[in-house]
C-alpha positions as CSV (number, residue, x, y, z in Angstrom):
1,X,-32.0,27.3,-22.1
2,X,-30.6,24.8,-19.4
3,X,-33.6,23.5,-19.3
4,X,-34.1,22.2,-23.3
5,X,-30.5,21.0,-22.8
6,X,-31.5,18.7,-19.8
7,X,-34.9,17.8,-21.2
8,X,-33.1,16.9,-24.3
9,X,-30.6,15.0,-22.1
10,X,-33.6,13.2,-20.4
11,X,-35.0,12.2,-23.2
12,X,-31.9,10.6,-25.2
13,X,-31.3,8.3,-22.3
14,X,-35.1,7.1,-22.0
15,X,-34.9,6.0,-25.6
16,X,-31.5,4.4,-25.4
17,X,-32.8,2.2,-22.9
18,X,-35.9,0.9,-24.7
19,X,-34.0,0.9,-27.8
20,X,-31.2,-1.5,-25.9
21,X,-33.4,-3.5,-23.7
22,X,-33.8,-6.8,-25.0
23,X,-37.8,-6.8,-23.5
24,X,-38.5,-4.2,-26.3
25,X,-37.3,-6.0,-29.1
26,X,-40.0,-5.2,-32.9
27,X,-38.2,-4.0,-35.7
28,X,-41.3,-1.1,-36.1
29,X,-40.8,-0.1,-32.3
30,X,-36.6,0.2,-32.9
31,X,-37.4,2.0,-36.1
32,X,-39.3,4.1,-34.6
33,X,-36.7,5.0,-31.3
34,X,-34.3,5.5,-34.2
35,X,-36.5,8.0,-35.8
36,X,-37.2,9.9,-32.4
37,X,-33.7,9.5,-31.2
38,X,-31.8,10.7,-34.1
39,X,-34.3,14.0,-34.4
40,X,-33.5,14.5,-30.7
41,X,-30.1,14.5,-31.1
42,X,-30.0,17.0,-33.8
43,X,-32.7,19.7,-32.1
44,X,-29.9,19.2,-29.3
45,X,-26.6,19.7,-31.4
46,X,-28.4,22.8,-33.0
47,X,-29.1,24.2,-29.8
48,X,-26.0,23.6,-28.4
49,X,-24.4,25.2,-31.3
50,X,-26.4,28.1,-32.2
51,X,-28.7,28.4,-29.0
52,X,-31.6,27.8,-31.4
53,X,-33.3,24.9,-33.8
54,X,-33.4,26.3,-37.1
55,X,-37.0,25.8,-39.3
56,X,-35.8,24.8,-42.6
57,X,-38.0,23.4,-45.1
58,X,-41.1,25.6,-46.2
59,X,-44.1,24.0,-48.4
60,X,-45.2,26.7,-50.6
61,X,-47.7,24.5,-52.7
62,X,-49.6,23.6,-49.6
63,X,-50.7,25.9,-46.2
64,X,-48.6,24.1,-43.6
65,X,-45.8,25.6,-41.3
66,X,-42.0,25.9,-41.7
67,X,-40.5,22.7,-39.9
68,X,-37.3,21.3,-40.2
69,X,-36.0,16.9,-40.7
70,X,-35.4,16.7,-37.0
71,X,-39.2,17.3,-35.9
72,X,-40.3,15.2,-38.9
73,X,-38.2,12.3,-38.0
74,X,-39.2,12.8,-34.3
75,X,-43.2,13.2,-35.8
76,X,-42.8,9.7,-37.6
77,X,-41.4,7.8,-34.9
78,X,-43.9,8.1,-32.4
79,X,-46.3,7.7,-34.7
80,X,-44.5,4.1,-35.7
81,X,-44.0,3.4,-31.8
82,X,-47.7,3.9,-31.1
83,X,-49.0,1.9,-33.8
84,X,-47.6,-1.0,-32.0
C-alpha cells in the first residue's frame, strides 16, 4: 500500500511541475495535466481514506468494464497531452 501512496506522491509532483513551468505553456497540454492531476489526486484521497479506489460507474447498454471519473479524467488527459 505504501507503495500506491508514494507512486501517487511521485506522480502529483511531476505534473505540478510541467503544469507550473512556464516552458510548457499550451492550453491543450495544461488541460490535459489538469485532467491527469485532478484524477490522481482523487485515486489518492480514496485510498488514503478507504485503503481502496472504488469502481463506480457500470455501462450496462454496452460490454465495457466498471470504472470510475478519476481513471476517465486521468484516460482523457494523456490522451490530450499526447496529441500535442
Amino acid at each position: 500500500m505504501i507503495l500506491f501512496y508514494l507512486i501517487s506522491i511521485a506522480a502529483i509532483a511531476v505534473v505540478v511541475y510541467y503544469l507550473f513551468n512556464p516552458k510548457y505553456k499550451n492550453w491543450l497540454f495544461d488541460t490535459g495535466l489538469a485532467l491527469v492531476l485532478g484524477g490522481i489526486i482523487g485515486n489518492f484521497i480514496d485510498r488514503l481514506h478507504l485503503k481502496y479506489v472504488i469502481d463506480m460507474l457500470q455501462l450496462d447498454f454496452v460490454q465495457f468494464n466498471i470504472f470510475n471519473i478519476a481513471d476517465s479524467a486521468i484516460t482523457v488527459g494523456i490522451v490530450l497531452v499526447l496529441s500535442i
